[in-house]
C-alpha positions as CSV (number, residue, x, y, z in Angstrom):
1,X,121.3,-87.8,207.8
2,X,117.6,-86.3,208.5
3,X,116.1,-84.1,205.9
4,X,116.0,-80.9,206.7
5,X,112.2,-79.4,206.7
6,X,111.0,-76.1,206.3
7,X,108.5,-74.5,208.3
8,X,105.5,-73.2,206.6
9,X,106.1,-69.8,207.4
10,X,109.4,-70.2,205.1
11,X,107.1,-72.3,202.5
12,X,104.7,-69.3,201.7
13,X,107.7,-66.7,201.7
14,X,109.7,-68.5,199.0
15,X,106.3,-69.1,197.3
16,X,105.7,-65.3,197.2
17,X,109.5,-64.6,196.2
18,X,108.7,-66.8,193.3
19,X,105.4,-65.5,192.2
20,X,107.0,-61.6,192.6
21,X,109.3,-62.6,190.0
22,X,107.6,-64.4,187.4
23,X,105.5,-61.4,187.6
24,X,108.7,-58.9,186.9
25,X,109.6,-61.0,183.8
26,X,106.2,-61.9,182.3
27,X,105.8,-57.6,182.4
28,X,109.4,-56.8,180.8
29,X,108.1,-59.0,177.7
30,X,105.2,-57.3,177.3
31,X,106.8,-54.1,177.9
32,X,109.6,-55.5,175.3
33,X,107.4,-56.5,173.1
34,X,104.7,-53.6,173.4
35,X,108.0,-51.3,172.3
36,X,108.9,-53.5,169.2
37,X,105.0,-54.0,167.8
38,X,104.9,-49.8,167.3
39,X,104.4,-49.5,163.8
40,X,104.2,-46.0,161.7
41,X,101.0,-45.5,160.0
42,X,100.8,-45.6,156.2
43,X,99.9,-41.4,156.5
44,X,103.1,-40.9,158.4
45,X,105.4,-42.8,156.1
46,X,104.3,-41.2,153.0
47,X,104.8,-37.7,154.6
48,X,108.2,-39.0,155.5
49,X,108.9,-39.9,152.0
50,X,107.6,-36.7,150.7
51,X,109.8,-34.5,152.9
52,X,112.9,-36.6,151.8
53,X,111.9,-36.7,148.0
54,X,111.7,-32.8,148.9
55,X,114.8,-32.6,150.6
56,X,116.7,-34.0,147.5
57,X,115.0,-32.2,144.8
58,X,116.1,-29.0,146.6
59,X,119.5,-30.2,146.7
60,X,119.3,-31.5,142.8
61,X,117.9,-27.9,142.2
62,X,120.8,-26.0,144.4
63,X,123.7,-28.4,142.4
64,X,121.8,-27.2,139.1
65,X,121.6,-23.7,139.7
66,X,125.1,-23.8,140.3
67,X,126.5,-25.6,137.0
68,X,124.5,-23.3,135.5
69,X,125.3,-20.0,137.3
70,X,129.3,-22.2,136.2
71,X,128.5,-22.4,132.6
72,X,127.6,-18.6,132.4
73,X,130.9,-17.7,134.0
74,X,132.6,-19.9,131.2
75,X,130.3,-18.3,128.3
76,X,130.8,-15.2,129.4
77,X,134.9,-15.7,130.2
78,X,135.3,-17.2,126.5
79,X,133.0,-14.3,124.7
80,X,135.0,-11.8,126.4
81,X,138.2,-13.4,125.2
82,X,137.2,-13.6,121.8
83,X,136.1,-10.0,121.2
84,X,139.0,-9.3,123.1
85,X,141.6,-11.2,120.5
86,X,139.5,-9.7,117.4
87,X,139.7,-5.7,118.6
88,X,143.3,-6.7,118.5
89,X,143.5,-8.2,115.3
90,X,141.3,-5.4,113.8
91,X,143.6,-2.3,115.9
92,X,146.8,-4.0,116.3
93,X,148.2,-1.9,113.2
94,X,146.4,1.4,114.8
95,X,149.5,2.8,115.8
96,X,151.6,2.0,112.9
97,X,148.5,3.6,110.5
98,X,148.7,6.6,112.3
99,X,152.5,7.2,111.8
100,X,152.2,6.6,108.1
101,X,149.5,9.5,108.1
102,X,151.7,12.3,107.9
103,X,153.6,10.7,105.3
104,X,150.3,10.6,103.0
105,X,149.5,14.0,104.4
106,X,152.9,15.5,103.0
107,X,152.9,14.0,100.0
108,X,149.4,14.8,99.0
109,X,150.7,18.4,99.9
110,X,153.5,18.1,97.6
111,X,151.6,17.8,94.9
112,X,149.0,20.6,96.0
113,X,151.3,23.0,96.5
114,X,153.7,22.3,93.3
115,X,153.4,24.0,90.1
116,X,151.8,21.9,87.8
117,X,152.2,23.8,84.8
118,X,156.2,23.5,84.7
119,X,156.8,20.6,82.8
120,X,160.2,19.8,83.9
121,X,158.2,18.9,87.8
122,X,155.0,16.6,85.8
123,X,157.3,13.3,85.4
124,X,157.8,13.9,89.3
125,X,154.6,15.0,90.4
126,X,153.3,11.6,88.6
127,X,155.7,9.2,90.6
128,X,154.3,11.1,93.7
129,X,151.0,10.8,92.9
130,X,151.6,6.6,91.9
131,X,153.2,6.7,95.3
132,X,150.0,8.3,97.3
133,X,147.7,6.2,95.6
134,X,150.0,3.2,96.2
135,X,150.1,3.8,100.0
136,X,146.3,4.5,100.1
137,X,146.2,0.8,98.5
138,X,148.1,-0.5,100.9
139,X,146.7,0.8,104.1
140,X,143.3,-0.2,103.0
141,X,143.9,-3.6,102.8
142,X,144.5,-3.4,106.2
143,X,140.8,-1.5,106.7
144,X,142.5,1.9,106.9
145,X,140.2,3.7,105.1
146,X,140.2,7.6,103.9
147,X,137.5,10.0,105.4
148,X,136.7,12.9,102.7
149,X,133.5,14.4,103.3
150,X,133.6,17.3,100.6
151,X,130.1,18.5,99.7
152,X,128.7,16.0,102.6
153,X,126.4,17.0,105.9
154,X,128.9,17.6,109.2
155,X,129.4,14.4,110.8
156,X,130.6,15.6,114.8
157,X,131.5,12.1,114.9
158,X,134.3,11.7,112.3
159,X,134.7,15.6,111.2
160,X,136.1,18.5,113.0
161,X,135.4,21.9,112.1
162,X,138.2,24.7,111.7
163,X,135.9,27.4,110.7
164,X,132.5,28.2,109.7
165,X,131.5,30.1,106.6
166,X,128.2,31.6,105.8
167,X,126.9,30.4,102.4
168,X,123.3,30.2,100.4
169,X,124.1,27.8,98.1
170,X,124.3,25.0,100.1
171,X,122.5,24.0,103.1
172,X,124.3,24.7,106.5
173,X,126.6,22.4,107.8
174,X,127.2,21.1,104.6
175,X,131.5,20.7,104.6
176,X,132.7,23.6,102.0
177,X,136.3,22.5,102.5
178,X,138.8,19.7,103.7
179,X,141.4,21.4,105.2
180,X,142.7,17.7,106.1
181,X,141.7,14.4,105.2
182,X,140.4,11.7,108.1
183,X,141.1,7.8,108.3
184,X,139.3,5.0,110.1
185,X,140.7,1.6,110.9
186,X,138.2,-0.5,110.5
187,X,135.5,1.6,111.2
188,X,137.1,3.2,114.5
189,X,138.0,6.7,114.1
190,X,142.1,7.0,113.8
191,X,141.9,11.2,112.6
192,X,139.0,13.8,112.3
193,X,138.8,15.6,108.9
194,X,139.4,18.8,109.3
195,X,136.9,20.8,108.0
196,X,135.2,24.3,106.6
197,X,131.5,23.6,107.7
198,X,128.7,26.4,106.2
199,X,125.8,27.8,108.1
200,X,123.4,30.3,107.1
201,X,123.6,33.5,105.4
202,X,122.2,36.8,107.2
């Protein structure tokens, strides 16, 4: 068999073919490698760094402020339930204390009104009076305590007044009278004394 031979036109062509693409792939690696050489300057990193380290503080500041704002809640939830169990230890006998009052209140009248000169009524009028000062023992060591403002400056707070008498020898709204004693529980108001209150003479 000959060899086949090419023409030179065909030589020169192929030549060219060649050339064009050693060309295309010498300028993809640069390209390629241009791409992967870009490097971030030292200024930009840092700035990067600084917004991230910002980032997270704000979130470290956002989960803080809310354990916080949490822990208030909890305070506040366990204050409220602890004043809330003591006004009940402190009042639960309130309305038991004020049905005993009218008991004291009758008694105390049974020996006001009695006649204490017949002598057949003293051994009685005695056991009522151990009786009064017995319940008045009781109640107060449960902080019932008695409200007798005779001779004392009108307190609106824990007195009622009935009436008012004009008088010089005392200053006005001094109490002249106690028509009915007053109790506190514990400091709370459970009755008003009612009361004779002065004011001054024309």
């Amino acid at each position: 068999m000959s060899e086949q031979t090419k023409s030179p036109e065909q030589e020169v062509e192929l030549n060219e073919e060649l050339e064009q693409m050693q060309a295309d792939v010498e300028a993809a690696v640069e390209a390629a490698d241009a791409h992967e050489g870009e490097e971030v300057s030292p200024e930009a990193e840092i700035a990067m760094l600084y917004a991230e380290l910002e980032d997270a503080k704000q979130t470290i500041a956002n989960q803080k402020d809310s354990v916080v704002r949490a822990a208030a809640d909890v305070d506040n939830i366990r204050r409220r339930a602890a004043q809330d169990v003591e006004k009940a230890h402190k009042f639960a006998l309130e309305k038991f204390a004020n049905e005993l009052l009218p008991v004291i209140d009758n008694l105390e009248r049974a020996i006001e009104f009695s006649d204490k000169e017949n002598e057949t009524l003293k051994p009685l009028l005695e056991g009522i009076d151990m009786t009064v000062k017995s319940f008045n023992d009781a109640v107060a060591k449960f902080g019932v305590e008695i409200v007798n403002p005779q001779g004392e400056q009108f307190n609106p707070e824990f007195h009622q007044a009935m009436s008012i008498q004009p008088s010089n020898d005392v200053t006005p709204n001094t109490v002249l009278a106690v028509m009915q004693k007053g109790y506190t529980l514990n400091g709370r108001l459970l009755r008003p004394a009612m009361v004779m209150v002065s004011k001054a003479a024309e």
